[in-house]
N, C-alpha and C positions, 0 to 999 in steps of 0.2 A: 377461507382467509378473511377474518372480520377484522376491518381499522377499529379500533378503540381510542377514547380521548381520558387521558388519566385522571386523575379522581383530585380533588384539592389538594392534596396531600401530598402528590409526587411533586418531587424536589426536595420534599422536609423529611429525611431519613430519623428512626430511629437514635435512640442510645447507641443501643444492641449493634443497629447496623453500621453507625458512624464507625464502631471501635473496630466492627469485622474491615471496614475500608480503611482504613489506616493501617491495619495488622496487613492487610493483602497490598500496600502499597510498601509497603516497608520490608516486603520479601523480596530478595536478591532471584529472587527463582525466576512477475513482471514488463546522383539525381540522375537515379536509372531501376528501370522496370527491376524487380527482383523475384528469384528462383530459388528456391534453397534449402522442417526436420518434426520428429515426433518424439514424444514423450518416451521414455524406456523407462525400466524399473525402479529407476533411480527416483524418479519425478511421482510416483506415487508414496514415497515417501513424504513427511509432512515435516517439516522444521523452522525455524524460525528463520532464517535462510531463502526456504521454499515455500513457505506457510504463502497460500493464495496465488501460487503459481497458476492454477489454473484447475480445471474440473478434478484433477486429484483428488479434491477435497470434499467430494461429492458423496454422502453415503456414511462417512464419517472422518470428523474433523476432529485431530488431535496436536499436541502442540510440544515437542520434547522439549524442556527445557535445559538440560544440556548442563555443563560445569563450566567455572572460570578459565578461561586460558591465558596464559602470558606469553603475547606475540614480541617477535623479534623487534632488537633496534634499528634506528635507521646506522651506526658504528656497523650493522652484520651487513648491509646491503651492498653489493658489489658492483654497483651501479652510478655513476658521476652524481655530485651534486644537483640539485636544480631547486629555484624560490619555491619555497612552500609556504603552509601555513603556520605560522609561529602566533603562539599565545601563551602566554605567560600565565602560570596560576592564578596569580593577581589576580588575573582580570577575569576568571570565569569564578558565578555565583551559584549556588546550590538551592537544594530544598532545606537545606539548613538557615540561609540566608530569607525564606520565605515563609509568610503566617498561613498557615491554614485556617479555612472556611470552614466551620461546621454544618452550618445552615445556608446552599447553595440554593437556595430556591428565589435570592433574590438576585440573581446569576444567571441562571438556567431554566429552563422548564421546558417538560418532555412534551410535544405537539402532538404524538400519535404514537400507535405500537401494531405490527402487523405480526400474526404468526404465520410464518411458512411452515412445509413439511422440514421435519428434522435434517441435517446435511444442508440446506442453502447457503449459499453463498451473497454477500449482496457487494456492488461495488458502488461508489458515489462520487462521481469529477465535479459535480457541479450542482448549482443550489436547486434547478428543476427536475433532474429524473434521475433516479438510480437505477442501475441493471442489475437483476437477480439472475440465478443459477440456480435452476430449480431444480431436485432428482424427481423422476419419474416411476411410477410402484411397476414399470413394463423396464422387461430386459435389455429392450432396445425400444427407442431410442432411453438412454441412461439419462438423459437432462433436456429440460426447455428454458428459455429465456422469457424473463417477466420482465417490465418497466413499472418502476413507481414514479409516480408522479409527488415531488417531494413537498411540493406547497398546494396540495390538493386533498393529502393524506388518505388518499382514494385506497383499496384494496390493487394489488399490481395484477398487470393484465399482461398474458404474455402475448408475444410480436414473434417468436419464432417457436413455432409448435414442433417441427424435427429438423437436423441436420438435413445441407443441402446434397450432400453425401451419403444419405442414410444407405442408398441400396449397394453402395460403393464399403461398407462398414464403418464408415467415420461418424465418430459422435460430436460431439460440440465439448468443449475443453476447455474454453475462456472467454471473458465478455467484459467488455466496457461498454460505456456509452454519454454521452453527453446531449444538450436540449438540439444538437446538430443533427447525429445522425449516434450508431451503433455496430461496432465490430467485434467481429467474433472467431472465434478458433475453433476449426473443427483435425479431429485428426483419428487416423487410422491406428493404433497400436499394434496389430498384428504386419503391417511393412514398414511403419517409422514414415507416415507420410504425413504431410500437415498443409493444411490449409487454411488462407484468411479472408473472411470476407467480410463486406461493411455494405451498408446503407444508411438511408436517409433516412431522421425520425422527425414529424410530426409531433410533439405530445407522446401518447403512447399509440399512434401509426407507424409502423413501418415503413421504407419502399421498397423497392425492389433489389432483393440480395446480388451481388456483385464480388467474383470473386478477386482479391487487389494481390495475392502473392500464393505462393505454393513452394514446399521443400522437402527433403526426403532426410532419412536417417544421419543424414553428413553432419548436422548442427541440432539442435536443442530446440525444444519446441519455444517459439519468440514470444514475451512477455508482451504485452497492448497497454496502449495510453489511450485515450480519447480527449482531447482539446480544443477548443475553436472549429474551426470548420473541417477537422483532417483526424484520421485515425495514424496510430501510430505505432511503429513493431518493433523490436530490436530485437538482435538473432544474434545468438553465439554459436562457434565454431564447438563441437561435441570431442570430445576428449579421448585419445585414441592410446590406446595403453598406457594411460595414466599422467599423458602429456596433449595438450593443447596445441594447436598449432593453427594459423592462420587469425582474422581478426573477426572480429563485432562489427556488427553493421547498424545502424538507425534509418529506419525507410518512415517516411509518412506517405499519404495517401486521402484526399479529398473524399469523403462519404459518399457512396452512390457513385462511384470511379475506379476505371482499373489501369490508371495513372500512377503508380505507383514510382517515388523518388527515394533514392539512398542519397541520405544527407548529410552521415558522420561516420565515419570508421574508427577503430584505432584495433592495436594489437591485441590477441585474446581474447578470453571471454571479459565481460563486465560481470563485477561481482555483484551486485545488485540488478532487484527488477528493474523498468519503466513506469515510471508512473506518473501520473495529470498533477500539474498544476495549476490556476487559475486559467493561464493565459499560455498554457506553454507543458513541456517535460522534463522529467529530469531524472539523472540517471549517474552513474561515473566507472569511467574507464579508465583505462592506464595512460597516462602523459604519454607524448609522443617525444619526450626530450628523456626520460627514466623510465625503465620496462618496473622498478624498484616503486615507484609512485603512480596512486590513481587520481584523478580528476572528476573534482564534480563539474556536473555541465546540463548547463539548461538549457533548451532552443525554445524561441517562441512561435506559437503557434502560427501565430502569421505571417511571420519572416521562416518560419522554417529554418532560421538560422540561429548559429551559438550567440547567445546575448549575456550570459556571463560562468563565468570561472574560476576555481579555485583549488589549488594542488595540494594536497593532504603529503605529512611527511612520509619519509620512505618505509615501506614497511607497513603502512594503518589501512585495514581492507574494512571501507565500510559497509554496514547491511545495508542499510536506504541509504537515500537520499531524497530530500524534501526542497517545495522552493513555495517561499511565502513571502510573507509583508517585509518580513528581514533578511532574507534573499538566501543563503542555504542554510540549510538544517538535515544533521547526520545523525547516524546513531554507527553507536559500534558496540560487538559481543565480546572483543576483548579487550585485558588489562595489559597496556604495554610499557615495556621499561625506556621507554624513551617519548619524545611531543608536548613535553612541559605540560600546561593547561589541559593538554588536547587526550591525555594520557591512560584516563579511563574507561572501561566502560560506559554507557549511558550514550544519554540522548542530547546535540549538542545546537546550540541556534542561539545566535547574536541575539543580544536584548534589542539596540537600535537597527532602525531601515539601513542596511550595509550592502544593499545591491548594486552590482557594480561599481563596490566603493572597496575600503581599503577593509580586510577582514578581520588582520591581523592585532590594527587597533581598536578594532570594536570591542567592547563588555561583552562577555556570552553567557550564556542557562547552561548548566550541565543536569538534566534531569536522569539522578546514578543510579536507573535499577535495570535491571535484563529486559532490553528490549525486544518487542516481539513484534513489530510495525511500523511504519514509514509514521512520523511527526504530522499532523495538519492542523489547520489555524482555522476557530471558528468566529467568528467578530474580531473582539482585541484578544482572546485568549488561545493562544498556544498548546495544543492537543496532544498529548503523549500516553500510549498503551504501554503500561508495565505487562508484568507477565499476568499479572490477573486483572488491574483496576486500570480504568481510563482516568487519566488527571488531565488538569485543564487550569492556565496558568496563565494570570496577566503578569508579562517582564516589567511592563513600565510603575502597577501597583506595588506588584513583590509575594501577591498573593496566589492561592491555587486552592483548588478544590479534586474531589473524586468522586465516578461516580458512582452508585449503589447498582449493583450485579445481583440480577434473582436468583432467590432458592433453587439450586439446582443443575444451576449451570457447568457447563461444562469447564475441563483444567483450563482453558485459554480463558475464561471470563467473559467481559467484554470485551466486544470489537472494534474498533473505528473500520467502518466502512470507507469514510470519505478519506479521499488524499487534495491535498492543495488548501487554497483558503477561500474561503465560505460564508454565508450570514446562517446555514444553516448545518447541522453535523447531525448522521446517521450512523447509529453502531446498531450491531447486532451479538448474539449471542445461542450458541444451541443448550439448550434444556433439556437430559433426560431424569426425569424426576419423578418418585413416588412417594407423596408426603404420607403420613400413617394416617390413614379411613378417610383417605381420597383418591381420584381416578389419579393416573399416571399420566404425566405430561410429556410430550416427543415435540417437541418444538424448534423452527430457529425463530427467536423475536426480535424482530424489527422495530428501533427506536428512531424516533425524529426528535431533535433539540433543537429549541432555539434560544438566541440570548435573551435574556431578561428586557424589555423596553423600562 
């Protein structure tokens, strides 16, 4: 695994390549101790939904991209009124509305590139380390965990060489990690048992693994957040003949502790992962006032508590949920016949700082293509995965760029690694490639960007 620093030239794409990035932008194509589930066959599937759920993804990573749906109005919902989000067409602006950058190199530029083995995984909360998900060429254990160190641009070193379960049959399934400490999923498939544990990081030291929760087959294996000083889990209720019953839970837990606190409930599952943001989580589950509406909801890392909120109309199930400089940012897979502004497909975030402000009257970005990833903010630019190209968007110029995806890559393209907001953004992408009268390439590469100075 050799770091490499890009040649003068990256950032300045081609003709050729400029036209392939537009063409691929322009196609429509996750306060009490807790006990409680393991992957089933379902979670080995990969969709944009589940895409990075967890080690699933491990071996090979693919990405359906699925058809348009037309979701219901909030007229079908049989559920009371309650204030939601209302935004008028008016006020939400397009990539129509925005000039594109051909020559981002005075924008961007790539800091570093690591190749892992093919199937990794990387994830990124924050501007100092990212946690990898590395497959293993041994039948068990199936994955090891690596830390990069993101402003170092070091080769990653891994911190957990097997599951703390291994002679128990539990593999490792999922990772976060932040410059605090690191948590992880290990879980059993053969009884639906799951486990989470966390420690302290140093850099790329470890401390000592600590196990903060455990659950059996009754719920879904819990998606991780990593933030400030506390790992974080949320656990849905597992689906019993086709119905749901019971609620979602949000537990955090101090790194290197088995203090584990349940700190939000609501009904059901959430339809979205968990995922970091700067200072905090964020995620959305159904209002506690309409089973008919969900709620996005961020808690900050150091309060552990909800610090803001905002009720999507009846009927709108988002994929993510994001929380940045302008306070939520959603995407959704389908086109609905009702939400005014709010109405499409695409990826959705207030141009102005609207945190814990009024939502309704803010200006928004609707960036309209299939999304297949949580939104994150690297400087002043706004980060959105289409289904193949990462675009990157200043609201307050008007401007946006995208960025060039190597020969070879795999149907999901580029990745954003990172979630939240950043001075620094990590993607990745797998490569299985054989140019003609050259060796064959099995790669996932690891990209460091930083803003232009």
């Amino acid at each position: 695994m050799r770091a490499s620093r890009p040649s003068r030239s990256a950032g300045r794409p081609s003709s050729r390549a400029r036209t392939q990035r537009v063409s691929h932008l322009n196609s429509a194509n996750p306060k009490r101790r807790h006990r409680g589930a393991a992957p089933d066959g379902e979670q080995t599937l990969i969709s944009r939904r589940k895409f990075l759920y967890g080690a699933a993804g491990v071996g090979a990573i693919a990405l359906v991209a699925g058809g348009i749906k037309i979701a219901t109005s909030n007229s079908e919902a049989k559920n009371r009124q309650v204030a939601s989000l209302d935004v008028p067409e008016s006020s939400v602006k397009t990539l129509d509305d925005f000039e594109l950058i051909e020559d981002y190199s005075s924008y961007l530029h790539q800091t570093a590139s690591f190749d892992l083995p093919l199937g990794s995984l990387v994830f990124a909360s924050d501007d100092a380390v990212a946690a990898c998900l590395i497959p293993t060429d041994t039948g068990s254990p199936l994955a090891r965990v690596g830390v990069i160190e993101i402003g170092k641009a070091n080769d990653p070193v891994t911190v957990i060489e097997n599951p703390v379960g291994l002679s128990e049959h539990f593999e490792i399934y999922d990772v976060r990690a932040c410059s605090a400490g690191i948590a992880w999923t290990e879980a059993n498939i053969l009884d639906g048992t799951w486990r989470i544990y966390t420690a302290t990081l140093n850099g790329t030291k470890a401390g000592p693994s600590v196990l903060a929760a455990s659950g059996d087959a009754s719920t879904d294996t819990p998606t991780l957040a990593a933030s400030g000083s506390f790992a974080f889990w949320l656990v849905n209720p597992k689906a019993a003949d086709g119905i749901v019953k019971g609620s979602c839970a949000l537990y955090a837990c101090a790194f290197g502790t088995d203090d584990a606190q349940e700190i939000h409930t609501a009904n059901k599952n959430s339809p979205t992962p968990l995922y970091a943001a700067a200072n905090g989580v964020s995620f959305a589950a159904r209002s506690a006032e309409s089973s008919a509406n969900f709620e996005l909801l961020y808690f900050g890392a150091a309060s552990r508590e909800q610090e803001d909120s905002v009720v999507l109309p009846a009927g709108m199930t988002p994929l993510s949920v994001a929380y940045g400089p302008q306070g939520f940012s959603f995407s959704l897979e389908r086109i609905y016949n009702s939400g005014g502004g709010l109405s499409q497909m695409g990826t959705y975030c207030p141009i102005n700082d609207t945190r814990g402000g009024d939502y309704d009257a803010a200006p928004w970005f609707r960036f309209g293509r299939t999304p297949s990833a949580p939104p994150c903010w690297c400087g002043d630019f706004l980060v959105v995965k289409s289904t193949y190209a990462v675009a990157l968007a200043n609201l307050k110029s008007g401007k946006y760029f995208t960025i060039d995806v190597d020969d070879g890559a795999d149907t999901y393209g580029e990745y954003t690694a990172t979630t939240g907001a950043h001075t620094r953004l990590v993607t990745f992408t797998s490569i299985d490639y054989k140019p003609v009268n050259a060796e064959k390439t099995q790669v996932c590469r690891v990209k460091i960007w930083n803003p232009a100075s």
